[in-house]
C-alpha positions as CSV (number, residue, x, y, z in Angstrom):
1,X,2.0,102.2,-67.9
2,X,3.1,99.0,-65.8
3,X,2.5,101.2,-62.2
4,X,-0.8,103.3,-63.3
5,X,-2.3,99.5,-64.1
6,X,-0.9,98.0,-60.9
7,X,-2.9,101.0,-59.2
8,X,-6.3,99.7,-60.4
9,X,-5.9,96.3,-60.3
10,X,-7.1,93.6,-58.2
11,X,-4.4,92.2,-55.8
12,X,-6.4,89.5,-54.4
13,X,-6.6,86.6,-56.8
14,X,-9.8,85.6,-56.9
15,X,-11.3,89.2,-57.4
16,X,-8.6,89.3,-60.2
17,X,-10.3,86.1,-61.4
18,X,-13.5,87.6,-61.4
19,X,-12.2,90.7,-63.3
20,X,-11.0,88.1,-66.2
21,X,-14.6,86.5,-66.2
22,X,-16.2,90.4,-66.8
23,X,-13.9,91.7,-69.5
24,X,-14.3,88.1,-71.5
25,X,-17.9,89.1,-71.1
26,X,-17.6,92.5,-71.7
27,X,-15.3,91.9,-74.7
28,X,-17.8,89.1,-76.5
29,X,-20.4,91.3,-76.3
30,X,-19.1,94.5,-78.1
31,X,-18.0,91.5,-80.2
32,X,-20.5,90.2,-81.3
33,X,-22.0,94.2,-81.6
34,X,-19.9,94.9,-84.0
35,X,-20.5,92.0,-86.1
36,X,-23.7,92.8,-86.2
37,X,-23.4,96.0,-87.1
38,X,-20.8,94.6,-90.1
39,X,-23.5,92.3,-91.3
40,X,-26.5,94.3,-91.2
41,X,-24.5,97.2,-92.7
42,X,-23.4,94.8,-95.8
43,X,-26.8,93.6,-96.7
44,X,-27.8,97.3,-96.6
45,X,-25.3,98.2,-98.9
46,X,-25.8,94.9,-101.2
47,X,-29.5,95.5,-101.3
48,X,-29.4,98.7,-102.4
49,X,-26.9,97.6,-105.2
50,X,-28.9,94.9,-106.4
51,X,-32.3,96.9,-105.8
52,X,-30.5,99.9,-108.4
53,X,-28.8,97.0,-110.7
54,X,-32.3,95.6,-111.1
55,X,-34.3,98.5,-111.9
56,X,-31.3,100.0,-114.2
57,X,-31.4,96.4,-116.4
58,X,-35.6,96.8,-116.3
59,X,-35.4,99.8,-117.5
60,X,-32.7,99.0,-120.2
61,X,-35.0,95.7,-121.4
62,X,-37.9,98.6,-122.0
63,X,-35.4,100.9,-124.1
64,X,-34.3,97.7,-126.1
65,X,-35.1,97.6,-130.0
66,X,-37.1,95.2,-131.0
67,X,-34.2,93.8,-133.4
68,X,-31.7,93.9,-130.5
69,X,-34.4,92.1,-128.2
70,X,-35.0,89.2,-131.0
71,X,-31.3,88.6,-131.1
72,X,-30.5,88.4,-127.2
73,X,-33.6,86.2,-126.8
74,X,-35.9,86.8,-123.9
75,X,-34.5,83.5,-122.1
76,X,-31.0,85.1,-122.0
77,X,-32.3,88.2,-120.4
78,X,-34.1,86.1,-118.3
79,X,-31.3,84.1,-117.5
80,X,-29.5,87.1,-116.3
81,X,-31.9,88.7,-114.2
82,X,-33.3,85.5,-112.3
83,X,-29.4,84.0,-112.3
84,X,-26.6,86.5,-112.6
85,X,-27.9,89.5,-110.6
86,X,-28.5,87.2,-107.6
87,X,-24.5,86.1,-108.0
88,X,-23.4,89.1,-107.7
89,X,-25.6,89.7,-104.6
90,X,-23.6,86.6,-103.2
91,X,-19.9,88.3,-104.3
92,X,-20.9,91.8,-102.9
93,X,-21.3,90.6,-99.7
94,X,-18.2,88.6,-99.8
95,X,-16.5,92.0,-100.6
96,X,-18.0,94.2,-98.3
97,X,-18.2,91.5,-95.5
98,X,-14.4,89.3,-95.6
99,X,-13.1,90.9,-98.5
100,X,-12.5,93.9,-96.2
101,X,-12.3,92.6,-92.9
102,X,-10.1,90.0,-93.1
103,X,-6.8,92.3,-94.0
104,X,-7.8,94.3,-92.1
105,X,-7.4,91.9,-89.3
106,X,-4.6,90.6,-91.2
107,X,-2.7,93.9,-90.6
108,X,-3.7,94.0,-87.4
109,X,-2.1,91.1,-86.4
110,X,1.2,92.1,-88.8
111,X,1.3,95.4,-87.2
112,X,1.8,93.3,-83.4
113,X,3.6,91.1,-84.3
114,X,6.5,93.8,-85.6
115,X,6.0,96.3,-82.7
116,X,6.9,92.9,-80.8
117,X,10.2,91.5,-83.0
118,X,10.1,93.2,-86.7
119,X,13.2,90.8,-87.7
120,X,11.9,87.6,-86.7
121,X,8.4,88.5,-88.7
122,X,10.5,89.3,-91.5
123,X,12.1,86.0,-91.4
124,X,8.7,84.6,-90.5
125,X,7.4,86.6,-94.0
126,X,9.6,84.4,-96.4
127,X,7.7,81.9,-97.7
128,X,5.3,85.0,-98.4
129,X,6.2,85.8,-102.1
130,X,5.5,81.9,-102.6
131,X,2.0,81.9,-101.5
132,X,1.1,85.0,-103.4
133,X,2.0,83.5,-106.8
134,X,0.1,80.2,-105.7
135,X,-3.0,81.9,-104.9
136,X,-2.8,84.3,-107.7
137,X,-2.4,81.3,-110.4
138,X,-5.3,79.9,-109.0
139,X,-7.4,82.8,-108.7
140,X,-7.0,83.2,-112.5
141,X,-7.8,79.8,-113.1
142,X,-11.0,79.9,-111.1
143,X,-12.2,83.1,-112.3
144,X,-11.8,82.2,-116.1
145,X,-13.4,78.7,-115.7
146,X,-16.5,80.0,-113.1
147,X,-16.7,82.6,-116.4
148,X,-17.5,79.8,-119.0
149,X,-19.3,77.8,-116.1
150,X,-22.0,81.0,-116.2
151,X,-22.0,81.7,-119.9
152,X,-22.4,77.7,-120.4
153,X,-25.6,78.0,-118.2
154,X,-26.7,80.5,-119.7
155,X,-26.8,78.8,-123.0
156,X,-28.1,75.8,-121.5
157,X,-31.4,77.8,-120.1
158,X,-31.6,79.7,-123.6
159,X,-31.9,75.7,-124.7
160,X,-34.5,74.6,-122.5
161,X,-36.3,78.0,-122.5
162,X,-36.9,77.7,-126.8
163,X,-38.1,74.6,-126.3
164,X,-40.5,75.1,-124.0
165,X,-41.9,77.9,-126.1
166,X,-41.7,75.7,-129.2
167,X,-42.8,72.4,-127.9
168,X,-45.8,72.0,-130.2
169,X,-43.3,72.6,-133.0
170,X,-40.9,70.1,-131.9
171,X,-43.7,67.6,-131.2
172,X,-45.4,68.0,-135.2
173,X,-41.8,67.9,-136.4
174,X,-40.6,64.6,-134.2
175,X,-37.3,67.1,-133.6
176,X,-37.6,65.3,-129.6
177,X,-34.2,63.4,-130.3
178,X,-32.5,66.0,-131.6
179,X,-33.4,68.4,-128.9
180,X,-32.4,66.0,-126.3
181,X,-28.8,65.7,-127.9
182,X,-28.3,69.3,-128.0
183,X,-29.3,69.1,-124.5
184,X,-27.0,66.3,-123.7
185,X,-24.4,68.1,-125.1
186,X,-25.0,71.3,-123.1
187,X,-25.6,69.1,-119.9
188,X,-22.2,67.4,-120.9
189,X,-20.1,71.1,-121.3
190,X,-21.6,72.1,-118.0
191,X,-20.5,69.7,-116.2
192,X,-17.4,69.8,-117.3
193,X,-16.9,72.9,-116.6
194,X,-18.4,72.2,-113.2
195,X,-15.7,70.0,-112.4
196,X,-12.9,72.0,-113.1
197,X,-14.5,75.2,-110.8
198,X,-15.3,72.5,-108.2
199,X,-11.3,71.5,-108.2
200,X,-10.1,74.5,-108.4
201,X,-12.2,75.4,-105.5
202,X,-11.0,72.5,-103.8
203,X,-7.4,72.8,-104.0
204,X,-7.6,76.7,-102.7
205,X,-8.3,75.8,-99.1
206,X,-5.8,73.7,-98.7
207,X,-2.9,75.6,-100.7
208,X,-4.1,78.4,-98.8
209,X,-4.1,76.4,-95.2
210,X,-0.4,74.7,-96.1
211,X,0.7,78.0,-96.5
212,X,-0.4,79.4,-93.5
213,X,0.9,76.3,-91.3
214,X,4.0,77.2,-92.9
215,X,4.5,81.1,-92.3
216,X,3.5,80.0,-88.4
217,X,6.1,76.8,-88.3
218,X,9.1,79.4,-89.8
219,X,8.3,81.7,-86.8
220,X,8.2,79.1,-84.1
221,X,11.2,77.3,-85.5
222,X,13.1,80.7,-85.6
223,X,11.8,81.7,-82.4
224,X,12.7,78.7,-80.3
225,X,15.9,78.1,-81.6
226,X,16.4,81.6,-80.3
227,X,14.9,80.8,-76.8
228,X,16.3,77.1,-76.6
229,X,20.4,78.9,-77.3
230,X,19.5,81.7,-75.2
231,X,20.6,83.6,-78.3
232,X,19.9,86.7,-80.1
233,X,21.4,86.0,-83.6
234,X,20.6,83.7,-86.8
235,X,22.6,83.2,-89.7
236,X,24.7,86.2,-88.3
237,X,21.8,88.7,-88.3
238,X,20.3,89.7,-85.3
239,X,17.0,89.0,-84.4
240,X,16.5,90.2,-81.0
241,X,18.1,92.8,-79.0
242,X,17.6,90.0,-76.0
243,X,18.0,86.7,-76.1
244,X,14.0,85.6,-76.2
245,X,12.0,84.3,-73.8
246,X,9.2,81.4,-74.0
247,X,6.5,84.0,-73.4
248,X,7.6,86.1,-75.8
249,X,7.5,83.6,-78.2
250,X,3.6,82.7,-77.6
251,X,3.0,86.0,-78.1
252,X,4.4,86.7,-81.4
């Protein structure tokens, strides 16, 4: 392709600078297009969910036996439809929004990065199996503590809900210390629970972040030990077919 591009571009250099200037604006526009497009198209897509999953649960709340509706409790299916429909509008759009996007531009980059030197990102790719195990371990552990952090709410409003129906009750019976020690209690497991979400939370950035740093420092270290010895081998297997050049490593 080198001569068909030499035929069409600029020779002079400030025309070429001016041909840098257009495409950066060119490309930031179609940009920022498409993530437009992307975001409008996800809350389209998580509106209609939630818009169904709402009128599927009404509609299951009118079909509900009385004897099955006493034992849920109104404040549970309250709790559900005020609380846990709009967290799942929050995770659909993380799925159809990052949780798509981001591998996809994650195999984009992959996919360069071996058309440019396939053995130096396999060398580059070792500290790979690592990460996965890290981020799996605490994607379990997040997921089954952000569980019991919902159902724990839950049960806390279910509390505060009977109350408020039965304060006159509470009131003729003097029950108030009671109820504010079961609520203690619930306040107590909740943020407990809190914590530990908030800590696992915590830790996943930076785990995530370490491991990152360290896929890119295994490249570079490979890379320009390759450029700086003006060789083509490491540990007796060949990484290049050329000995590599500093541009060539800022591209990978």
């Amino acid at each position: 392709l080198h001569p068909y591009i030499l035929r069409y571009m600029p020779v002079d250099p400030f025309q070429t600078v001016l041909c840098v200037m257009v495409a950066i604006v060119l490309g930031t526009i179609f940009k920022n297009l498409c993530a437009m497009g992307s975001t409008l198209l996800t809350a389209r897509i998580t509106l209609d969910i939630i818009r169904d999953l709402r009128q599927q649960f009404f509609d299951t709340v009118l079909r509900t036996d009385v004897e099955s509706f006493t034992k849920k409790g109104t404040s549970q299916l309250w709790t559900r439809f005020v609380q846990d429909i709009p967290y799942l509008s929050f995770a659909l759009t993380a799925i159809y929004g990052r949780a798509i996007g981001e591998p996809l531009k994650i195999l984009a980059c992959l996919a360069f990065a071996a058309y440019f030197n396939w053995r130096l990102l396999v060398l580059s790719l070792i500290v790979t199996p690592i990460a996965l195990l890290l981020i799996s371990a605490l994607s379990r552990r997040m997921r089954s503590y952000t569980v019991n952090a919902y159902d724990q709410d839950a049960s806390t409003n279910t509390l505060v809900f009977e109350v408020m129906q039965g304060l006159s009750t509470v009131q003729a019976y003097t029950m108030e210390p009671m109820e504010k020690l079961r609520f203690a209690e619930a306040a107590q497991k909740c943020w407990n629970i809190g914590q530990r979400v908030v800590m696992f939370r915590s830790l996943s950035k930076p785990a995530v972040e370490l491991l990152g740093i360290t896929f890119v420092c295994t490249g570079v270290v490979a890379g320009a030990h390759l450029v700086l010895h003006k060789g083509t081998h490491l540990f007796g297997l060949r990484i290049s077919e050329r000995p590599l050049e500093v541009a060539g490593l800022l591209i990978f």
